[in-house]
C-alpha positions as CSV (number, residue, x, y, z in Angstrom):
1,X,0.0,0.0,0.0
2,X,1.6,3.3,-0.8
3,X,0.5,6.7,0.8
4,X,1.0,10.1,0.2
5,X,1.1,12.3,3.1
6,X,2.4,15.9,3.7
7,X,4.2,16.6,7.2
8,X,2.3,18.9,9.6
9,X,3.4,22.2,9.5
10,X,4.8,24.4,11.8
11,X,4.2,27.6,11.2
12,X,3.7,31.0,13.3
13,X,0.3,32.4,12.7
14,X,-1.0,35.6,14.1
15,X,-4.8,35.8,14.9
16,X,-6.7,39.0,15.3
17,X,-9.6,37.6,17.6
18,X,-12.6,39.7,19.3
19,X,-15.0,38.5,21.8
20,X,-17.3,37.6,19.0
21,X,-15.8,35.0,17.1
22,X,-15.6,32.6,20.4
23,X,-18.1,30.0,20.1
24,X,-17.0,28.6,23.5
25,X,-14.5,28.0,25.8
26,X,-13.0,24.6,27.4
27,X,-10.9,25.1,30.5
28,X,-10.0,21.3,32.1
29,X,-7.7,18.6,31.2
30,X,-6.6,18.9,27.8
31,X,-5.0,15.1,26.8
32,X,-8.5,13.4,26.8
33,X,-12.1,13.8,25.6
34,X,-13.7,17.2,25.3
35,X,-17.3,15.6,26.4
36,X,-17.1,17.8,29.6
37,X,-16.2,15.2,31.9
38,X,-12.7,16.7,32.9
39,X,-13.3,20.2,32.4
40,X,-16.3,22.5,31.9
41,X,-17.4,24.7,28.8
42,X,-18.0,28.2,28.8
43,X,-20.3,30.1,27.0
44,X,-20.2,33.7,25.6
45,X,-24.0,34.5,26.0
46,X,-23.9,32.7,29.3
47,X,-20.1,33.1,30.8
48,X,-18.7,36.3,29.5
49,X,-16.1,36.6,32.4
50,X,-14.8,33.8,32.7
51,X,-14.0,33.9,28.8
52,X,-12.5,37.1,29.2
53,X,-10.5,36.0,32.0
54,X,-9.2,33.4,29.4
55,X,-9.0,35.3,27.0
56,X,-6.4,37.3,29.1
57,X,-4.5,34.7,29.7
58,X,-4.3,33.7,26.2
59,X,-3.2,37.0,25.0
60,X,-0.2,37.3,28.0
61,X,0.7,33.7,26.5
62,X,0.9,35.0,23.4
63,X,3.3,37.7,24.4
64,X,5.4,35.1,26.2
65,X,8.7,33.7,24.6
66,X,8.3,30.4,27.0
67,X,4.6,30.0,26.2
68,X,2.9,28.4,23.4
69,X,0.0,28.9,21.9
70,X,-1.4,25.9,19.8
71,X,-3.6,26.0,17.0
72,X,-5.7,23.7,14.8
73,X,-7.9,24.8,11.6
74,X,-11.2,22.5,11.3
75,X,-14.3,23.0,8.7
76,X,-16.0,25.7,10.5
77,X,-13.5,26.5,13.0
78,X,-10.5,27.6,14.3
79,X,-8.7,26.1,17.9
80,X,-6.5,27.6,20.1
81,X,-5.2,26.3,23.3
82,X,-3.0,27.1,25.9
83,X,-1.4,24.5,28.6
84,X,-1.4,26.3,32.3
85,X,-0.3,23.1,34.6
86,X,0.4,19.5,34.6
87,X,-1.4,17.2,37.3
88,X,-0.7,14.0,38.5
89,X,-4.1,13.8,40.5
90,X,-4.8,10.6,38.9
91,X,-4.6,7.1,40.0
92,X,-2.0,5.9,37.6
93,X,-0.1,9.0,38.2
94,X,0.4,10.0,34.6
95,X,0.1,13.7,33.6
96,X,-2.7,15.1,32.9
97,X,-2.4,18.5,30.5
98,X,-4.6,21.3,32.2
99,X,-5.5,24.4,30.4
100,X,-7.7,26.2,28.0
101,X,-8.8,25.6,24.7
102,X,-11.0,28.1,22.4
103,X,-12.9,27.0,19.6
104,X,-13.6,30.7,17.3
105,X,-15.7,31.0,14.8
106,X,-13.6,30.6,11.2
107,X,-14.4,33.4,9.0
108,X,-12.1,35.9,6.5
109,X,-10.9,38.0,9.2
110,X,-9.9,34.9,11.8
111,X,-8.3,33.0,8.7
112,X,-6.9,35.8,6.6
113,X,-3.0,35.4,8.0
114,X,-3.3,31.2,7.9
């Protein structure tokens, strides 16, 4: 079986981002499912502060040199996500990634540097 594949990219990406384009917000455990069961969801018509609070902390991560901002483009939207701590408050004591993820709308003006 032969496949063709291309290799991910890395490549720095700047994103002007407004309050707006967040469809919602996932703080929790980042290395497992995003059903909600290790984290919660956030809401802009329902939790405006605590998306601006993240939303804080993703911009001061942004202007970090040690910090990283990840990002992922999907069909309809665009992912970002910051890790904030590792905990081992599991039984197996593997770490878990904690942090923030925010999934933004995907239009001309969130896409037009990618």
């Amino acid at each position: 079986m032969e496949i063709q594949a291309i290799p991910y990219e890395a490549k720095e990406v700047n994103f002007n981002i407004e309050f707006s384009d967040i469809v919602n917000v996932y703080k929790g455990q980042l290395n497992c499912c995003r059903c909600g069961c290790q984290g919660e969801y956030y809401k802009p018509d329902e939790d405006e502060d605590m998306i601006k609070l993240g939303m804080k902390l993703l911009q001061a991560y942004s202007e970090r040199k040690d910090d990283v901002v990840k990002y992922e483009v999907f069909n309809d939207e665009i992912y970002l996500e910051i890790h904030t701590d590792t905990s081992f408050d599991n039984e197996y004591e593997e770490p878990e990634e904690m942090g923030w993820g925010f999934y933004l709308k995907k239009t001309d003006e969130t896409t037009k540097n990618i």
